[in-house]
C-alpha positions in Angstrom: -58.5 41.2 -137.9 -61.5 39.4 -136.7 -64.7 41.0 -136.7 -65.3 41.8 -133.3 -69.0 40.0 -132.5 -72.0 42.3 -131.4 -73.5 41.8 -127.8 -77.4 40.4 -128.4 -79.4 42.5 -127.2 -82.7 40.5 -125.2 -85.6 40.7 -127.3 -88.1 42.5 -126.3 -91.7 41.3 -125.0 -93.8 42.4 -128.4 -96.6 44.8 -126.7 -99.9 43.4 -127.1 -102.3 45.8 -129.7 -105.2 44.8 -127.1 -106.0 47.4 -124.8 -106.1 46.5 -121.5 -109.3 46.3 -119.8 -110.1 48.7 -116.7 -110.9 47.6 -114.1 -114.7 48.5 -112.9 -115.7 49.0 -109.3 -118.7 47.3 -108.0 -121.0 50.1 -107.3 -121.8 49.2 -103.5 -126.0 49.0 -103.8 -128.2 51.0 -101.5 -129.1 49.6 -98.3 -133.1 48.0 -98.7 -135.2 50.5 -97.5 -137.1 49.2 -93.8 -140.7 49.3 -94.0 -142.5 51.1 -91.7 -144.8 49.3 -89.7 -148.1 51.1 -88.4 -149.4 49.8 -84.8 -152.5 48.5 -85.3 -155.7 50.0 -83.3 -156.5 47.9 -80.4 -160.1 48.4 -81.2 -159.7 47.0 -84.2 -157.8 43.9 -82.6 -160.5 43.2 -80.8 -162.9 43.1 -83.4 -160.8 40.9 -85.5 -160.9 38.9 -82.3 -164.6 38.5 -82.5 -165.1 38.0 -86.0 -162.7 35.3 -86.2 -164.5 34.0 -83.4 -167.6 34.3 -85.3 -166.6 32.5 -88.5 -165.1 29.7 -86.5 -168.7 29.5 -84.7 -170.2 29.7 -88.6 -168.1 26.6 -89.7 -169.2 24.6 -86.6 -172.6 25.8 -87.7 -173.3 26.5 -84.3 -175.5 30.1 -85.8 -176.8 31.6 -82.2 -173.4 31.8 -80.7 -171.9 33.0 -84.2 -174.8 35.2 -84.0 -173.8 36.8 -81.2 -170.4 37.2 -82.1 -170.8 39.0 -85.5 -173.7 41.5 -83.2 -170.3 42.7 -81.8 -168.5 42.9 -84.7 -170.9 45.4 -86.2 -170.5 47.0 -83.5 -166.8 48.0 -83.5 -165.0 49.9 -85.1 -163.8 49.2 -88.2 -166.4 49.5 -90.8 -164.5 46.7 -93.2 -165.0 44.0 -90.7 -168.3 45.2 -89.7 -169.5 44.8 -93.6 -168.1 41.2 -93.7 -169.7 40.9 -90.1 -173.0 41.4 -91.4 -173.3 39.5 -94.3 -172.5 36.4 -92.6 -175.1 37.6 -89.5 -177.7 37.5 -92.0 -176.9 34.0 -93.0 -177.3 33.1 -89.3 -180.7 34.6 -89.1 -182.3 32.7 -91.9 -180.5 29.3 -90.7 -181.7 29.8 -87.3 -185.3 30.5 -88.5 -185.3 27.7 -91.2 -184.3 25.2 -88.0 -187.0 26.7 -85.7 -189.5 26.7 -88.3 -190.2 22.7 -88.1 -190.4 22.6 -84.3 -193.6 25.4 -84.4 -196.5 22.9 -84.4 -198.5 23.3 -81.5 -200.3 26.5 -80.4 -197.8 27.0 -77.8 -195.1 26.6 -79.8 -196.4 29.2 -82.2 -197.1 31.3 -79.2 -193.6 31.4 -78.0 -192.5 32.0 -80.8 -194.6 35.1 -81.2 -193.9 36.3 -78.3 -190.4 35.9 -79.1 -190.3 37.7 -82.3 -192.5 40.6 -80.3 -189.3 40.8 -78.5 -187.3 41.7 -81.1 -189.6 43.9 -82.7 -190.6 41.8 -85.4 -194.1 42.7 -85.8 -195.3 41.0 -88.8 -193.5 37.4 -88.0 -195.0 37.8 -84.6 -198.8 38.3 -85.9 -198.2 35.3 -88.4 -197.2 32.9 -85.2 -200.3 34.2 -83.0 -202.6 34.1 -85.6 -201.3 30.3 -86.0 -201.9 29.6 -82.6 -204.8 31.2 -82.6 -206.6 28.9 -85.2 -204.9 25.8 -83.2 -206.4 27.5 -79.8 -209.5 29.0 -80.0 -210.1 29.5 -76.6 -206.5 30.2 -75.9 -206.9 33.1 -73.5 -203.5 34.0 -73.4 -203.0 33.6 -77.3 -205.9 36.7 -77.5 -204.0 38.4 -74.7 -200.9 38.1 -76.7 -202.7 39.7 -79.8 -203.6 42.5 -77.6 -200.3 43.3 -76.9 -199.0 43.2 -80.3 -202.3 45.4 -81.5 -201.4 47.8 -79.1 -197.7 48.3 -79.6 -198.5 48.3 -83.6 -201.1 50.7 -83.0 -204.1 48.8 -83.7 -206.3 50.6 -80.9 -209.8 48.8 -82.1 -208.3 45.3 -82.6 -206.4 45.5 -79.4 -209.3 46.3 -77.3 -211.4 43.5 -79.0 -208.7 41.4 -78.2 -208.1 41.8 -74.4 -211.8 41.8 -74.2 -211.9 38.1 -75.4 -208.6 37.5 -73.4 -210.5 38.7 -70.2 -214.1 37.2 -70.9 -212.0 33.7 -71.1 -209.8 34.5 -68.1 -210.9 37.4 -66.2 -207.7 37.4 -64.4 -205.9 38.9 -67.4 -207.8 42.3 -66.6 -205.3 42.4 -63.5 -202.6 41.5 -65.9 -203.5 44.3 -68.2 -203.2 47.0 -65.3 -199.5 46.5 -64.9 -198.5 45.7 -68.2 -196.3 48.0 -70.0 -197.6 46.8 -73.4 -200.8 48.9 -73.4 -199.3 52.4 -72.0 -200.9 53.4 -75.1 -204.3 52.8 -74.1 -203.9 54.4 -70.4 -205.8 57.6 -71.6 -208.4 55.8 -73.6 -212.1 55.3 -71.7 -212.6 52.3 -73.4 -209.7 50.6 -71.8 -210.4 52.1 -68.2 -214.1 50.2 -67.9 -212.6 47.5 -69.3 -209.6 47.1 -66.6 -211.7 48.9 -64.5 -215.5 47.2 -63.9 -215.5 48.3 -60.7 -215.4 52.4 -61.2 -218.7 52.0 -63.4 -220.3 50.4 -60.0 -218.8 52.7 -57.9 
């Protein structure tokens, strides 16, 4: 009898030895954090405002009006900007003095500027001006007057009286000058200064 034939059987896929890779889930990545932004002061604003102002006066070179501008800067409030603020006023200051310097050649040029420096409280570049004028004016009445002043408010008591002594022997009009003038408060209660203002009470 025939061998009755066996069925094939389908062969089966071989199973790979290589283990099958997982797979991994993104890990989702925190949301970036939102910085926090701190209004700024309007003071300090403003006092950017200026100083900006003053440093585009700087480049221009245009040193009163940056001057000015940096004045109110060191003023404000921020101290940071007031530093800055007053490094570049001090530039200003010495440009604006080396420009006026040439210009001071007559005695009334030096005068003004005397009396300008007075102003401000700059006692010793005040005296240097007068003085100048004084040698280029000798019989400058209002240059001697001008010295009076300045003795007076640096309390020079002597000098100032010799002063507004020449200043009135020269013009004896200053002596009504001297009565209103705020300058020599300091001498009100001195005797000296009376007869001087005052001819007329030694008369009486």
């Amino acid at each position: 009898m025939p061998k009755a034939k066996r069925s094939k059987r389908a062969a089966r896929p071989r199973r790979s030895s290589k283990p099958k890779k997982k797979k991994v889930l993104a890990k989702s990545k925190p949301a970036p954090r939102r910085k926090v932004i701190q209004p700024i002061d309007p003071r300090i604003q403003q006092q950017l405002k200026l100083y900006d102002e003053g440093m585009r006066l700087f480049s221009q070179q245009k040193f009163h009006k940056a001057k000015q501008a940096f004045e109110k800067v060191i003023a404000g409030f921020g101290k940071e900007l007031a530093d800055r603020a007053r490094v570049h006023l001090a530039v200003c200051e010495q440009r604006i003095s080396r420009a006026a310097e040439p210009h001071l050649r007559s005695a009334e040029d030096h005068y003004h500027g005397g009396v300008a420096m007075m102003n401000q409280g700059r006692w010793d570049e005040a005296r240097e001006h007068l003085e100048r004028a004084r040698k280029l004016a000798a019989k400058a009445d209002y240059v001697f007057y001008a010295l009076a002043a300045l003795d007076c408010l640096t309390g020079e008591t002597d000098a100032a009286l010799a002063n507004l002594r020449t200043a009135i022997e020269l013009k004896p009009e200053n002596r009504y000058h001297a009565r209103n003038d705020e300058d020599f408060s300091h001498l009100s209660e001195d005797p000296r200064f009376t007869d001087l203002i005052y001819p007329e009470r030694e008369s009486a």
